[in-house]
N, C-alpha and C positions, 0 to 999 in steps of 0.2 A: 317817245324818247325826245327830250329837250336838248337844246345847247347845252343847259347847265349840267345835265349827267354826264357829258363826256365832251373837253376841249378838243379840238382841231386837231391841236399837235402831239395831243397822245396818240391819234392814229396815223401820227405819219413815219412810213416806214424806212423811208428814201424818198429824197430832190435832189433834181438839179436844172439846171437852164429849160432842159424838155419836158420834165414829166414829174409828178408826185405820185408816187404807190401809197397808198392807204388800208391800212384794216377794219375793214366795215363793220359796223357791230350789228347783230342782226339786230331784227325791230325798225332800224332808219332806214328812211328812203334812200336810194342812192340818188333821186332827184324829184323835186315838186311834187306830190301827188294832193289828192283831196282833203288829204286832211289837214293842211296846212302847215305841218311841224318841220323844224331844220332838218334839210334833208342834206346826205353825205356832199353833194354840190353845192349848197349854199354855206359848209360848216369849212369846205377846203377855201373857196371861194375867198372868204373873211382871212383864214388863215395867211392863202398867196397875196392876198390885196391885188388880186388882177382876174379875168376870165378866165375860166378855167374851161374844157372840152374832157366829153365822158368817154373813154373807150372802150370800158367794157361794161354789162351790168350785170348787178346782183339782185334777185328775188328781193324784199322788204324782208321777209323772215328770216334769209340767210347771210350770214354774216362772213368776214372772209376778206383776200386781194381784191382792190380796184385801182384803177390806174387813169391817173387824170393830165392830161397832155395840158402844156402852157402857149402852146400856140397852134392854129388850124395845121398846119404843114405837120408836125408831130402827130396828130391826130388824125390826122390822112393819113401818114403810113403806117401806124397802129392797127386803124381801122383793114385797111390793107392785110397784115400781115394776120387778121382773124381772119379776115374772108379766107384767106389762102393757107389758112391754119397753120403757120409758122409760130401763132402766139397760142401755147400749149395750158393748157389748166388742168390743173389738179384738185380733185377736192374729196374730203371726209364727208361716211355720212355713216350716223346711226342708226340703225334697224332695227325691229324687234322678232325679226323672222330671219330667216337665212335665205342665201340664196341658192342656188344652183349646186355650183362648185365652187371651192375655196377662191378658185381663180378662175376668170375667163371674161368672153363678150357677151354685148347683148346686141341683139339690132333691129331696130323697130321702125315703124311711121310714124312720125307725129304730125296729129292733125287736131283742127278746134274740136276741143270736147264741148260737151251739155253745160251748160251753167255759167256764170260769167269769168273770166281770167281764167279758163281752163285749158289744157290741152290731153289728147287721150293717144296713149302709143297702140299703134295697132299692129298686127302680122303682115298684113297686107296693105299696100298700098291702095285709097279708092281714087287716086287720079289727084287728089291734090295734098295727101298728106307729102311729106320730106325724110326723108332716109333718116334714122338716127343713131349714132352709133359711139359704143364706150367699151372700154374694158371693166372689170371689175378685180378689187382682192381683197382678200377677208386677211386684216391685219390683228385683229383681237375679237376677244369676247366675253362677256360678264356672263351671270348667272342669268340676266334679261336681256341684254342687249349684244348686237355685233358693227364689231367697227371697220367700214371698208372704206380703199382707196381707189376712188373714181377717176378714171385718165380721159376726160372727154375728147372726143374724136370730134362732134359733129357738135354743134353748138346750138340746136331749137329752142322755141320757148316751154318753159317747164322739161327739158329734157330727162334731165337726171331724177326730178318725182316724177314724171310719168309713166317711166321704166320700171325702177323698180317696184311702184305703186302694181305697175302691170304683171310683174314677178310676184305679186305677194310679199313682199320686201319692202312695205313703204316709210319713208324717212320718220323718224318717229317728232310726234306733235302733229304732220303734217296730216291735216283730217282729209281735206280737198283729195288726197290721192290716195284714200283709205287707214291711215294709222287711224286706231279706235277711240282716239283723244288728243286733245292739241295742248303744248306747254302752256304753264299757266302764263308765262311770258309773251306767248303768238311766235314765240320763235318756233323754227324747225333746226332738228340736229343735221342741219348740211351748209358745209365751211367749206369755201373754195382758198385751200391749204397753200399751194403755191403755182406760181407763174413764171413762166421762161418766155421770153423776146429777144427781137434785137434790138439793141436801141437806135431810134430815129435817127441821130448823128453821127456819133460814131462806130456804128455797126457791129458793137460791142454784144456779147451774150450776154443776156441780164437773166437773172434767177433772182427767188424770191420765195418769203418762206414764211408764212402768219405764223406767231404764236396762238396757242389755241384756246379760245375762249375760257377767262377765269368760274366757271361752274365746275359743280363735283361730279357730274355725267364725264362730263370733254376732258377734265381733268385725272378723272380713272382711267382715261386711255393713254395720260401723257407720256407713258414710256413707248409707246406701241412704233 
């Protein structure tokens, strides 16, 4: 994904003095990686014409809320308010299996998995995997697919495809945690939908709310 497919300021959602909310589009980096291309930190970057600070990330494949702080002190208590999980997320994801029950938790380990960028939830903890933990609810469903609303609790790396991957349930595209085929795009169908803080200054409740990706998958759910 280039600069030129998508300007700065189509994805910006909200600013002000402390902070820009952005809508990530899956595919971009939300910062540097190997392969060289604009990544969502250097596309806000150009936009603010100042440094910018990451507070939260997104997968490459997953698109969705990110929130970029304009000065360290903002970004220290952001940072803050994840560790202490005051800053809440939300996020859709499609399936092609079901899970459990319409509604409920999961709660697993996450630990490094086999292969490279991976992580493997397990039942048990072996002494160094990390608690991890979500709610889940079954908001819709097609004739192939199911569309749920993930309330993440515990925030690891790869949480939300490791789980359900672990469930039988794995986000569809995503092969890494067994969906049978990946989009032709390398996206996966999991969008982190919205985000509650406080904000850094004036201690104000912030909510926040992505529009949901323009495809006819994400867009068959738009009522849901």
């Amino acid at each position: 994904m280039s600069e030129e497919q998508v300007r700065p300021g189509d994805m910006v959602l909200y600013k002000d003095q402390q902070l820009i909310v952005m809508n990530k589009p899956a595919g971009m980096p939300v910062q540097a990686d190997h392969s060289g291309e604009k990544s969502l930190l250097d596309l806000a970057e150009i936009y603010a014409k100042r440094q910018l600070y990451l507070t939260n990330r997104l997968d490459r494949p997953v698109g969705g809320l990110v929130v970029l702080a304009k000065n360290p002190e903002a970004a220290a208590n952001l940072h803050e308010q994840l560790r202490n999980r005051k800053m809440q997320k939300m996020y859709y994801a499609i399936t092609g299996n079901k899970l459990p029950d319409e509604k409920g938790s999961l709660t697993h380990f996450i630990g490094k998995g086999s292969g490279r960028n991976r992580s493997e939830a397990l039942d048990e903890s072996d002494g160094k995997a990390k608690k991890a933990e979500l709610n889940y609810q079954l908001l819709g469903a097609s004739d192939r697919y199911f569309l749920y609303e993930i309330d993440l609790i515990t925030g690891r790396h790869h949480q939300i495809r490791a789980q359900l991957g672990k469930m039988g349930a794995p986000v569809r595209g995503d092969e890494k945690y067994g969906f049978k085929r990946a989009n032709k795009d390398r996206s996966i169908n999991l969008f982190c939908r919205k985000m509650t803080f406080i904000h850094p200054t004036k201690g104000e409740k912030m909510e926040f709310e992505a529009p949901l990706p323009d495809t006819k998958l994400w867009q068959s759910f738009k009522g849901e």
